[in-house]
C-alpha positions in Angstrom: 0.0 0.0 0.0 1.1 3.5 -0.8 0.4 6.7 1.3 -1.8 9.3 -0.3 -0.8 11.9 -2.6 0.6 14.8 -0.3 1.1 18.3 -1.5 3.4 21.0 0.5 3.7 24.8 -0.4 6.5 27.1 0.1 6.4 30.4 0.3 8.8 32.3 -1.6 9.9 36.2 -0.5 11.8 38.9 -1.4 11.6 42.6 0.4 13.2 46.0 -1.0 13.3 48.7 1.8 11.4 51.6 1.0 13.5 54.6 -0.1 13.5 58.7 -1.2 16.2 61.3 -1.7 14.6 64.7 -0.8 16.1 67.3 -2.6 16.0 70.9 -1.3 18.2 74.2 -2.7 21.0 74.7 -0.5 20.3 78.7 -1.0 17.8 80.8 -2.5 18.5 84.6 -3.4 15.2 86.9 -2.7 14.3 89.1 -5.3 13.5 93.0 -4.5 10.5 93.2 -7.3 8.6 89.8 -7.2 8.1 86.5 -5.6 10.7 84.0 -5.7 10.2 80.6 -6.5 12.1 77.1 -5.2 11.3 73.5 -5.5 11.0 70.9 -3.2 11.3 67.6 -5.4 12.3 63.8 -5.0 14.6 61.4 -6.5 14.7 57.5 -6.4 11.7 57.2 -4.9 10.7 53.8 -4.1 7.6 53.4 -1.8 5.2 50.5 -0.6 2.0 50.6 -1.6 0.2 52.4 0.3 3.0 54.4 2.1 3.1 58.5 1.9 5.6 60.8 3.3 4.8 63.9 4.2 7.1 66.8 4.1 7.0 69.6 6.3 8.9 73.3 6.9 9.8 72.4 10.7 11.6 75.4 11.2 11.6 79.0 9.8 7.9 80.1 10.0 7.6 82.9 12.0 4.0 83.7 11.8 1.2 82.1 9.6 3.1 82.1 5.9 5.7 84.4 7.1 9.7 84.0 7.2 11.5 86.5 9.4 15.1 87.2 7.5 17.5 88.5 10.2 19.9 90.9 9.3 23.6 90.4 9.6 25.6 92.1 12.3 22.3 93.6 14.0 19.7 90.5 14.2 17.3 92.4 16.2 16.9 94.1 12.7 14.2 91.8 10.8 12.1 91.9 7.0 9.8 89.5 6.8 8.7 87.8 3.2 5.7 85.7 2.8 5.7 81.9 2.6 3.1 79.6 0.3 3.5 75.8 -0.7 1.7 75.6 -4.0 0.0 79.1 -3.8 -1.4 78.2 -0.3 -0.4 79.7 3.0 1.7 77.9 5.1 0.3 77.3 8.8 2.5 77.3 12.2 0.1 74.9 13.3 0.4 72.2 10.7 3.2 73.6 8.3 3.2 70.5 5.5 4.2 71.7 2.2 3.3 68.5 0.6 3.4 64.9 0.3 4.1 62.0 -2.1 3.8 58.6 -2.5 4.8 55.6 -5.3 7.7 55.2 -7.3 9.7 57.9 -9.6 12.8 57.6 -10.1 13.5 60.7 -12.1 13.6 63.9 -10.2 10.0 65.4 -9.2 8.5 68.2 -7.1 6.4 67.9 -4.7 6.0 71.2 -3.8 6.7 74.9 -5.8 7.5 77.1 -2.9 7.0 81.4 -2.9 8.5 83.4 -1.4 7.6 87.1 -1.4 9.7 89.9 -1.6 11.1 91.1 1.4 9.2 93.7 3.5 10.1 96.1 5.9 12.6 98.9 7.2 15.2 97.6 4.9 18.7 98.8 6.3 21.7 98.1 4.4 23.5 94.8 4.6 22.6 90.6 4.1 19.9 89.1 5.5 19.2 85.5 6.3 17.0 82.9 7.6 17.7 78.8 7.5 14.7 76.7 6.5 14.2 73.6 7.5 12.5 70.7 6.1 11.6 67.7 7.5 9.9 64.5 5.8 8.8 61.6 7.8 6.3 58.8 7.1 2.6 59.5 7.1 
């Protein structure tokens, strides 16, 4: 007598980590007349379905869509410029500029930043600000 037909299954896996390069000017030089634009973009990105990454401005807002640019030498003297993610205001309260998800390989915004010309009691010299941008998993 033979045993009965038996019939095993094996699982077969393979992962790939998820993975983004977020790419973010290292400076940006205000205009005097009009707005000035910057992009916040991606490369290699390679996300599990149904993963999303949201990015945010974690430092730099000083007011609702307002940057404060500090003036070098005499910091207490300040201009301010405003600050929108796709034509929208930026809140202190929940600052995200965008998001993405998927896989795109080739270099791709995810968010068209403006900022306005500087206003304010503009004294002679540079003035700077440091943005930060964090991105982090949704």
């Amino acid at each position: 007598a033979y045993a009965a037909d038996k019939e095993g299954n094996t699982v077969v896996e393979y992962s790939v980590e998820g993975d983004y390069t977020l790419v973010v000017p290292e400076k940006v030089n205000l205009s005097n007349d009009n707005a000035t634009e910057m992009s916040v973009k991606t490369i290699n990105r390679n996300l599990e379905p149904g993963k999303e990454v949201e990015v945010t401005l974690s430092s730099g807002l000083s007011a609702d869509g307002e940057i404060e640019l500090q003036r070098v030498g005499a910091i207490s003297d300040v201009i301010t410029s405003s600050f929108k993610s796709n034509n929208s205001v930026v809140p202190m309260a929940n600052p995200v500029i965008g998001s993405f998800s998927g896989y795109a390989m080739e270099e791709t915004e995810v968010s068209k930043i403006q900022i306005g010309n500087p206003q304010g009691d503009k004294k002679a010299g540079a003035y700077q600000t440091t943005l930060t941008f964090t991105a982090a998993f949704k």
